[in-house]
N, CA, C and O of each residue as an XYZ file, in Angstrom:
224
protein
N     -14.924    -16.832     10.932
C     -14.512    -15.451     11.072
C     -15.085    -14.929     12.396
O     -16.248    -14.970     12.797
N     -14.118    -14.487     12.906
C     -14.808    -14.015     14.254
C     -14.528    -12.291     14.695
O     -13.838    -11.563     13.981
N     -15.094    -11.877     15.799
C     -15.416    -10.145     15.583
C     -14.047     -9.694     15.074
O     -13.919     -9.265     13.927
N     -12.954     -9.798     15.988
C     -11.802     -9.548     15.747
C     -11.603     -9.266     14.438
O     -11.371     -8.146     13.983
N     -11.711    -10.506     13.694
C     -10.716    -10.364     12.178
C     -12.050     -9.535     11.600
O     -11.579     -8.904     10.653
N     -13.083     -9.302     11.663
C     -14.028     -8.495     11.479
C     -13.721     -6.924     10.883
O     -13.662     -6.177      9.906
N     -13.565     -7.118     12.490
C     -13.322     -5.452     12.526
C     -11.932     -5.298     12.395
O     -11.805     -4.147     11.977
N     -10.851     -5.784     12.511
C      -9.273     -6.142     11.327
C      -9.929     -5.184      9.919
O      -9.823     -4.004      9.584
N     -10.473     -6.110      9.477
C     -10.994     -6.630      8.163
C     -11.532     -4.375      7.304
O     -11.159     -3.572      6.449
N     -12.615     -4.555      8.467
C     -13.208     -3.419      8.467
C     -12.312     -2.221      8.490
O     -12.537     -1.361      7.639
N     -11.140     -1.996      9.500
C      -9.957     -1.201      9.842
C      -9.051     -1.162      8.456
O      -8.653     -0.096      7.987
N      -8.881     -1.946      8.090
C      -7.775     -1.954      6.777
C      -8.533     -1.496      5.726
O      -8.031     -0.636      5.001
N      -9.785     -1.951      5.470
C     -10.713     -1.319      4.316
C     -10.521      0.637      4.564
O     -10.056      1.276      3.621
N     -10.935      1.396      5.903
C     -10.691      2.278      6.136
C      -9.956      3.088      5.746
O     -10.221      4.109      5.112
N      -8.311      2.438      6.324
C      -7.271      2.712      5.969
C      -6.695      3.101      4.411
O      -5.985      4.034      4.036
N      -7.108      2.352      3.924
C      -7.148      2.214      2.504
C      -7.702      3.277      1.288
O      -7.165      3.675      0.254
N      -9.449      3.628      2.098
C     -10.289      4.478      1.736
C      -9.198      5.885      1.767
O      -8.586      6.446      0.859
N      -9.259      6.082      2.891
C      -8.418      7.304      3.515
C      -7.144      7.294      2.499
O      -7.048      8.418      2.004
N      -6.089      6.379      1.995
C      -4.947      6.415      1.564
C      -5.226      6.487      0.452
O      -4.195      6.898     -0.081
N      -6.439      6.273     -0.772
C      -6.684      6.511     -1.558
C      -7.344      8.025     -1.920
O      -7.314      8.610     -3.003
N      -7.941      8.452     -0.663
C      -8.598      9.664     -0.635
C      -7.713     10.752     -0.851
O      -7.883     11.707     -1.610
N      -6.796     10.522     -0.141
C      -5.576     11.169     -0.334
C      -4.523     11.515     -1.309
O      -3.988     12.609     -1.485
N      -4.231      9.922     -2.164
C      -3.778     10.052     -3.339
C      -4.435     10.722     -4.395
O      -3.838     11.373     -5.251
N      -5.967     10.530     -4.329
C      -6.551     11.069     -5.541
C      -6.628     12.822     -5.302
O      -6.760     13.518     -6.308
N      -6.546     13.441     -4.022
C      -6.615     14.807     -3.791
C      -5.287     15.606     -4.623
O      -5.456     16.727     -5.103
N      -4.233     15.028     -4.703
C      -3.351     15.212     -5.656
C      -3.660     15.713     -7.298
O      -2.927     16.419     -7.991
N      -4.782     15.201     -7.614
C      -5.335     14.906     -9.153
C      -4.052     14.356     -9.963
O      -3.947     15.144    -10.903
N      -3.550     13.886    -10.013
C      -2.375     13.386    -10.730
C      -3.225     12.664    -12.367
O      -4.439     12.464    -12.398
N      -2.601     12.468    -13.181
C      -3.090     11.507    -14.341
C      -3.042     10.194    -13.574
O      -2.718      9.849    -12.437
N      -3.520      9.581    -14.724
C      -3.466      7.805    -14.577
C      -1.873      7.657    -14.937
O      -1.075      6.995    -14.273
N      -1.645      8.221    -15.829
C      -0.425      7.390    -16.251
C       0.874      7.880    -14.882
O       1.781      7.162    -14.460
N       0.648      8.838    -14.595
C       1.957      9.253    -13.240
C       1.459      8.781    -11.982
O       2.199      8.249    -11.155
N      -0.156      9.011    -11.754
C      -0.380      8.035    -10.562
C       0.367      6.202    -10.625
O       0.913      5.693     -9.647
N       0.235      5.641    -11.704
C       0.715      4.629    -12.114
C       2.260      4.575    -11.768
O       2.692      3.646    -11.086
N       2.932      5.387    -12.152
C       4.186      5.570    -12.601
C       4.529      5.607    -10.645
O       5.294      4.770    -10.166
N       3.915      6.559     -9.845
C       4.370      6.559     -8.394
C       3.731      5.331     -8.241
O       4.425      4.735     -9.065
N       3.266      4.819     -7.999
C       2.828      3.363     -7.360
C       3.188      2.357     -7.333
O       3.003      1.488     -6.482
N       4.019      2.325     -8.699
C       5.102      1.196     -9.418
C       6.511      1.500     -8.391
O       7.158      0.819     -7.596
N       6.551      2.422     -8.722
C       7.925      3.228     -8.037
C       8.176      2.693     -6.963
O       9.157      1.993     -6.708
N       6.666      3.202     -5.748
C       6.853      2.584     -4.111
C       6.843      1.095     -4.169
O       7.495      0.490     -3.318
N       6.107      0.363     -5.174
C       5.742     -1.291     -4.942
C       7.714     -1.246     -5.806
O       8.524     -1.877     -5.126
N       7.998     -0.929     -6.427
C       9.907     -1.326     -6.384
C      10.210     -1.047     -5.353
O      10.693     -2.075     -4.879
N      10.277      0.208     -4.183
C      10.883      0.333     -3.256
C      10.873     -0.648     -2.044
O      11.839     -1.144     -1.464
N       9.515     -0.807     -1.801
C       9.397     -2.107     -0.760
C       9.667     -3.521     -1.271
O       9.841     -4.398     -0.426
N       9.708     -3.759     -2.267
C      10.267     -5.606     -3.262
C      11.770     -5.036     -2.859
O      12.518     -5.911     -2.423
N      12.163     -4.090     -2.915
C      13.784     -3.955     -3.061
C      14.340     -4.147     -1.313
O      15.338     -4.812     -1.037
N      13.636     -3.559     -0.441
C      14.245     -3.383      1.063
C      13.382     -4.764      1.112
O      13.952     -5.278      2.074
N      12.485     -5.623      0.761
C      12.112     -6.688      1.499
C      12.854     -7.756      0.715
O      13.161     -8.734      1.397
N      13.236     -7.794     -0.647
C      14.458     -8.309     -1.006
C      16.022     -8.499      0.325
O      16.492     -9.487      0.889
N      16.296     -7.366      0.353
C      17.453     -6.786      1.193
C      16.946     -7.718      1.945
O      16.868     -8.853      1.474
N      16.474     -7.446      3.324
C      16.078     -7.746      4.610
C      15.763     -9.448      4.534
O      15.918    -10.155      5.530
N      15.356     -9.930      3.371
C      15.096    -11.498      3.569
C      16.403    -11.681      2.842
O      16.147    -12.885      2.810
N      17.630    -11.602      2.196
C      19.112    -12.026      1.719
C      19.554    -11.883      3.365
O      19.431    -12.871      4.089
N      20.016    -10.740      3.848
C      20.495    -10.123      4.908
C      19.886    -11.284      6.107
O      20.635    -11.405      7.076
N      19.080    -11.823      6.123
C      18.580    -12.641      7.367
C      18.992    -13.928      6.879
O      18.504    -14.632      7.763
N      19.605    -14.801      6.007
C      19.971    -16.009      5.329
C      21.313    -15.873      6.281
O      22.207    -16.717      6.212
């Protein structure tokens, strides 16, 4: 592992913090936080579906 993927490594942890910080400022339940998260992880399986058929 070298500095690079390091601080990669370190940057995405960040990112993450922050994108969670954010979601939870919402206060949403568990069960609808759940319910959006499912939602976006279908939306991106569905366009990265698309985009890898579409490139065949």
């Amino acid at each position: 592992m070298n500095d690079a993927s390091t601080i990669q490594i370190i940057s995405l942890v960040g990112w993450l913090v922050l994108a969670g910080s954010a979601f939870a400022s919402y206060q949403l339940s568990w069960k609808k936080g759940l319910t959006i998260a499912l939602s976006w992880v279908a939306i991106f399986a569905f366009v990265f579906v698309i985009f890898t058929w579409a490139g065949m």
